[in-house]
FIBA-177483 format. One line per field, with one value per residue: residue number from 1; residue in three letters; x, y, z of N, C-alpha, C, O in turn. Coordinates in nm, 2 decimals. Example, Ala and Ser with C-alpha at 12.3 -4.5 7.8 and 13.67 -1.06 7.14 Angstrom:
<sites>
resi c(1|2)
resn c(ala|ser)
n.u c(1.32|1.28)
n.v c(-0.57|-0.22)
n.w c(0.78|0.71)
ca.u c(1.23|1.37)
ca.v c(-0.45|-0.11)
ca.w c(0.78|0.71)
c.u c(1.32|1.29)
c.v c(-0.33|0.00)
c.w c(0.78|0.79)
o.u c(1.42|1.34)
o.v c(-0.33|0.11)
o.w c(0.85|0.80)
</sites>
This chain:
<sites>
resi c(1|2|3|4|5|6|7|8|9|10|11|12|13|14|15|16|17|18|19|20|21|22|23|24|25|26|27|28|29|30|31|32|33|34|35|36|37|38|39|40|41|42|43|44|45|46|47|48|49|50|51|52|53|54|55|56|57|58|59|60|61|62|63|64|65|66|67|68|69|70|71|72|73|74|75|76|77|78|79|80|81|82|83|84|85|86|87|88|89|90|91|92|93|94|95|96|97)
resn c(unk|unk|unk|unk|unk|unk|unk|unk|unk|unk|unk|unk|unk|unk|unk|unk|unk|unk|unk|unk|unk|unk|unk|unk|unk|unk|unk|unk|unk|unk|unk|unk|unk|unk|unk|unk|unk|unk|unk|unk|unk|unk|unk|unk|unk|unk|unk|unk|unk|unk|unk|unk|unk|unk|unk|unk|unk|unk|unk|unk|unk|unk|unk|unk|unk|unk|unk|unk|unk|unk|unk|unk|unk|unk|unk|unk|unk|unk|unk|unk|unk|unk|unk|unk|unk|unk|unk|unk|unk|unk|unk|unk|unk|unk|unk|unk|unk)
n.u c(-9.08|-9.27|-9.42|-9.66|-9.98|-10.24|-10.58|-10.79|-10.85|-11.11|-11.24|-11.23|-11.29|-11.56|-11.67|-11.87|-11.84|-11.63|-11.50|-11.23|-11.00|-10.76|-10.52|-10.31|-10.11|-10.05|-9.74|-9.63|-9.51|-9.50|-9.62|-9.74|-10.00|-10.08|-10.44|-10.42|-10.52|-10.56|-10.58|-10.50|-10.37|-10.09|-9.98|-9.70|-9.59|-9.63|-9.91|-10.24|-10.33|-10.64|-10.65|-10.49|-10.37|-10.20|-10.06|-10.19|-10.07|-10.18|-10.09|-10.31|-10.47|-10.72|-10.80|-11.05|-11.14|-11.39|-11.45|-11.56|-11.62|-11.58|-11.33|-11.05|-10.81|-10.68|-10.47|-10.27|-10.04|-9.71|-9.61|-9.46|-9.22|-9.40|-9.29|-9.18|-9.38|-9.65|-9.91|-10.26|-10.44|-10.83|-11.08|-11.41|-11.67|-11.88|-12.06|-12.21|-12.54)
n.v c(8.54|8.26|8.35|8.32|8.34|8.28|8.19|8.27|8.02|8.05|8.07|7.94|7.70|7.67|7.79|7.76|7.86|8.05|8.37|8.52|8.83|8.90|9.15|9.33|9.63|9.93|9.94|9.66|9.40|9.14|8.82|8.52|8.39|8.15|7.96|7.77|7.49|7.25|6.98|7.06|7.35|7.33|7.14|7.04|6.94|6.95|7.17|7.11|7.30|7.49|7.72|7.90|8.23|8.45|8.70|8.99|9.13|9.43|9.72|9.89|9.61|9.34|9.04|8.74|8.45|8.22|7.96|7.67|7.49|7.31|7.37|7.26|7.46|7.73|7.89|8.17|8.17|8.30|8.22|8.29|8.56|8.90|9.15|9.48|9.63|9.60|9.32|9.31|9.12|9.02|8.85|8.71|8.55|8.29|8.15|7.85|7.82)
n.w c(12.61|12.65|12.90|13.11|13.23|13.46|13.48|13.75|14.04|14.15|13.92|13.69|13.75|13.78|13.57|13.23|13.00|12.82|12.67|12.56|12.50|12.28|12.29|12.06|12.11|11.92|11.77|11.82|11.67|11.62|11.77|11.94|12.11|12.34|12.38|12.70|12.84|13.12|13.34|13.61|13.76|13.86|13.71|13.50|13.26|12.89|12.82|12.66|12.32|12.32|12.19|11.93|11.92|11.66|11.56|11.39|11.14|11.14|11.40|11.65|11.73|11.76|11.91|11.89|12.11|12.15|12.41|12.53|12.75|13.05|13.25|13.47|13.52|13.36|13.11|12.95|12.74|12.65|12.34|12.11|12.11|12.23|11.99|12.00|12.13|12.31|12.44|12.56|12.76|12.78|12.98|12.97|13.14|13.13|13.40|13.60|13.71)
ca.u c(-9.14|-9.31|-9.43|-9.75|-10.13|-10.31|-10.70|-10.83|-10.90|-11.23|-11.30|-11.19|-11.39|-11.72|-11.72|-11.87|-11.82|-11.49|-11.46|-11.05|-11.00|-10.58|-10.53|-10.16|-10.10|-9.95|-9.62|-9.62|-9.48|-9.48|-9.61|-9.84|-10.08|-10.18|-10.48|-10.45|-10.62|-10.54|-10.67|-10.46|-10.24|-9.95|-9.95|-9.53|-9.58|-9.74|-10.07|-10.29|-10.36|-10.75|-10.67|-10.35|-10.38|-10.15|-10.05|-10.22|-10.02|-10.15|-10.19|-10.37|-10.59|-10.78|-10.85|-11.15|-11.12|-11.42|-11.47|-11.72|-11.58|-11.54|-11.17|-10.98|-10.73|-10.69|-10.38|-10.29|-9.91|-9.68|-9.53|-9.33|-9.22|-9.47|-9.21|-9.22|-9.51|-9.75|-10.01|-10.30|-10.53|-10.93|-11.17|-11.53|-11.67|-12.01|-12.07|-12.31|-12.64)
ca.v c(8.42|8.17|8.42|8.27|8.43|8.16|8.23|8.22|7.88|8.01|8.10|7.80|7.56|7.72|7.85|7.67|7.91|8.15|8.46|8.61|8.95|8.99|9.30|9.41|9.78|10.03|9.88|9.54|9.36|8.99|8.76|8.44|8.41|8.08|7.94|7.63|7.40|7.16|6.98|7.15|7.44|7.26|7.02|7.09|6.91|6.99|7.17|7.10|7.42|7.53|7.81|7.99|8.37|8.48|8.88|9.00|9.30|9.56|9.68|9.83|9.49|9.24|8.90|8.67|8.34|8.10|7.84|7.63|7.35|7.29|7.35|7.31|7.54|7.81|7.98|8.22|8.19|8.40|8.13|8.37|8.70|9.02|9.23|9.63|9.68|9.54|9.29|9.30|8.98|9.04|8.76|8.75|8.37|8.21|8.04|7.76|7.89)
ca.w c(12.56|12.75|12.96|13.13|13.30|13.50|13.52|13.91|14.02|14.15|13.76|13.63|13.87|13.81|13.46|13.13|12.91|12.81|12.58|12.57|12.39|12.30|12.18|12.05|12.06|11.90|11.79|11.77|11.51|11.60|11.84|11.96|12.26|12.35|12.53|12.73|12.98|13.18|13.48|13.76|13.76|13.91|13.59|13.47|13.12|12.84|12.85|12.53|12.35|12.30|12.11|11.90|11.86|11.59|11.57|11.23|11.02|11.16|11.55|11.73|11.65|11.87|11.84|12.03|12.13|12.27|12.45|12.59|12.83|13.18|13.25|13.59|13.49|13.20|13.09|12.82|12.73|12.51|12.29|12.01|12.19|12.16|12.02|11.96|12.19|12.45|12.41|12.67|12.72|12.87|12.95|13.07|13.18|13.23|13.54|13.64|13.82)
c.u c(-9.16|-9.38|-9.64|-9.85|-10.18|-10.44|-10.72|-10.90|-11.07|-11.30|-11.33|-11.30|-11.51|-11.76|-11.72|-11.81|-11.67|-11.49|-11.31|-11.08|-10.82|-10.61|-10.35|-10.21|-10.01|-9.82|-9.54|-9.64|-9.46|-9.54|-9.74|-9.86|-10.13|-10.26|-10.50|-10.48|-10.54|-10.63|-10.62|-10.35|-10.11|-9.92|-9.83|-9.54|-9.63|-9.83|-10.09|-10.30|-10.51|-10.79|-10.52|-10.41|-10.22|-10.16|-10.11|-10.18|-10.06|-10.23|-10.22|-10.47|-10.61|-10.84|-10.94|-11.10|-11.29|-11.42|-11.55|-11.69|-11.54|-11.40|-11.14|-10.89|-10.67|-10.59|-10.34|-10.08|-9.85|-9.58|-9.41|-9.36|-9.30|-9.35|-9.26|-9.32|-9.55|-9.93|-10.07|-10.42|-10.71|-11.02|-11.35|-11.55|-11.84|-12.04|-12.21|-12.41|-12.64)
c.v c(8.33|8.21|8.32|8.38|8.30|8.28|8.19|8.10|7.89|8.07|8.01|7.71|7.55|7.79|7.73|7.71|8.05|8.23|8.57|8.74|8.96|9.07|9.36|9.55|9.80|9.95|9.72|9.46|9.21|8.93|8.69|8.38|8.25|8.03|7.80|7.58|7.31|7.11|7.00|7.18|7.42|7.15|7.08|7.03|6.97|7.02|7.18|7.21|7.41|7.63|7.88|8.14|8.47|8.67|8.90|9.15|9.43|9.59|9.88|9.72|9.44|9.15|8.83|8.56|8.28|7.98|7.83|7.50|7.40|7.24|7.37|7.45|7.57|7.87|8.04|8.23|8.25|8.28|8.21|8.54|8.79|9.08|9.38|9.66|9.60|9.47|9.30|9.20|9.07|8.88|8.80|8.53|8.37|8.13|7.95|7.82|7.85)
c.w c(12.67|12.89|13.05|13.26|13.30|13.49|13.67|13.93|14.02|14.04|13.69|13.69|13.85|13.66|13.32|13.02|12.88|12.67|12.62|12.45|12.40|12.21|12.17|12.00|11.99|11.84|11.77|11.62|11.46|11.75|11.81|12.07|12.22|12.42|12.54|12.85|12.99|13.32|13.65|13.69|13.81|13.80|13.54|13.38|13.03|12.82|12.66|12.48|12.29|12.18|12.04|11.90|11.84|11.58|11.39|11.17|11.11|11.35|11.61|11.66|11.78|11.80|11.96|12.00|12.24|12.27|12.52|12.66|13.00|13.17|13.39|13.60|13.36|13.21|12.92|12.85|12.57|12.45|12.16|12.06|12.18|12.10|11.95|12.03|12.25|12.38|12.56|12.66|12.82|12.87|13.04|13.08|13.18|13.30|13.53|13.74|13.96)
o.u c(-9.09|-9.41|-9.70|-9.81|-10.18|-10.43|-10.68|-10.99|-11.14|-11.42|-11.44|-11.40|-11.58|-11.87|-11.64|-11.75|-11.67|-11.49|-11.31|-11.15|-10.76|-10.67|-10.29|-10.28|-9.91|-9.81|-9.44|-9.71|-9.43|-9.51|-9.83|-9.78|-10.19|-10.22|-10.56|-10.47|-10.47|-10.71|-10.66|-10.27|-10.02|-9.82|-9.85|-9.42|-9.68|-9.89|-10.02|-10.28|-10.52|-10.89|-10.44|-10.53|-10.15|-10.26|-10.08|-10.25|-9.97|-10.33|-10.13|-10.54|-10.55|-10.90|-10.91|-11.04|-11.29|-11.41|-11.61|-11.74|-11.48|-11.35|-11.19|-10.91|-10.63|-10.58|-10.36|-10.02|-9.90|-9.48|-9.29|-9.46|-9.30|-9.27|-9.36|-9.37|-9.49|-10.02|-10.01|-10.50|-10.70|-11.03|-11.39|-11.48|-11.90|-12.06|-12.31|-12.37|-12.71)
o.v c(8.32|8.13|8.26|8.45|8.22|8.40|8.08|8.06|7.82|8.11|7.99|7.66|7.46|7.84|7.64|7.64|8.15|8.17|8.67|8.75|9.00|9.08|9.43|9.59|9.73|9.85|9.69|9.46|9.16|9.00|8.73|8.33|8.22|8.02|7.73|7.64|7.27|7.18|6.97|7.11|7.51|7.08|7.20|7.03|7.08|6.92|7.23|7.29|7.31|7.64|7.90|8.15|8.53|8.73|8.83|9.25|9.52|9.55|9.96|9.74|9.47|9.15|8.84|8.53|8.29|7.90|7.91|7.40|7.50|7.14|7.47|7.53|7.49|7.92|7.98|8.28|8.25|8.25|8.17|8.61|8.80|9.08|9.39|9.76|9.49|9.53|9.30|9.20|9.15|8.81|8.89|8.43|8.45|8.01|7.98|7.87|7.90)
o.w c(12.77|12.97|12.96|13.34|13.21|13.48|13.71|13.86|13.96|14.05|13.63|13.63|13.88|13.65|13.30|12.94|12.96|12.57|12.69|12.35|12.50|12.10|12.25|11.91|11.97|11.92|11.71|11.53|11.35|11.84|11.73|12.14|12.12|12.54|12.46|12.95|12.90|13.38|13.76|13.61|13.80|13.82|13.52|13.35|13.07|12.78|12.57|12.57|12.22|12.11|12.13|11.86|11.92|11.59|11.30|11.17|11.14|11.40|11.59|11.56|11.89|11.70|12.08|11.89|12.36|12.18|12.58|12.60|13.05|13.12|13.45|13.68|13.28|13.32|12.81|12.95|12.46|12.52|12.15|12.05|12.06|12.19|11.87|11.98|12.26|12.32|12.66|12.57|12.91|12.77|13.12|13.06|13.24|13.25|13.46|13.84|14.05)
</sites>
């Protein structure tokens, strides 16, 4: 729990747009991914969240997430344990021309 994935700053800095793919395999029987921003990755309080993704019944499953904001810094944290199995996060981005 609490486990935390920063995105690369030079992702963050330069992208408008964010699509996440979590995907629990196999196994998994519980957990919640979430995605949050802030305006630097050194921020030690509370980051807002953007997005929850809840485990749904049955896995292998995948769940999307977007967004569409200019964020300094994006992170996806495991807020209630994965347990029984392995979740795996993907994103893609769209940058400014």
């Amino acid at each position: 729990q609490d486990s935390v994935a920063y995105l690369p700053p030079m992702v963050t800095g330069q992208a408008l747009e964010y699509t996440f793919y979590v995907v629990f395999l196999t196994g998994v029987t519980v957990g919640v991914i979430r995605v949050e921003s802030s305006y630097s990755s050194d921020f030690t309080g509370t980051w807002p969240a953007e997005a929850t993704v809840t485990y749904q019944a049955t896995a292998p499953n995948q769940q999307v997430v977007h967004l569409t904001a200019l964020n300094q810094a994006i992170r996806l944290r495991i807020s209630t344990t994965v347990a029984n199995g392995v979740m795996k996060a993907y994103y893609m981005v769209a940058t400014r021309a």
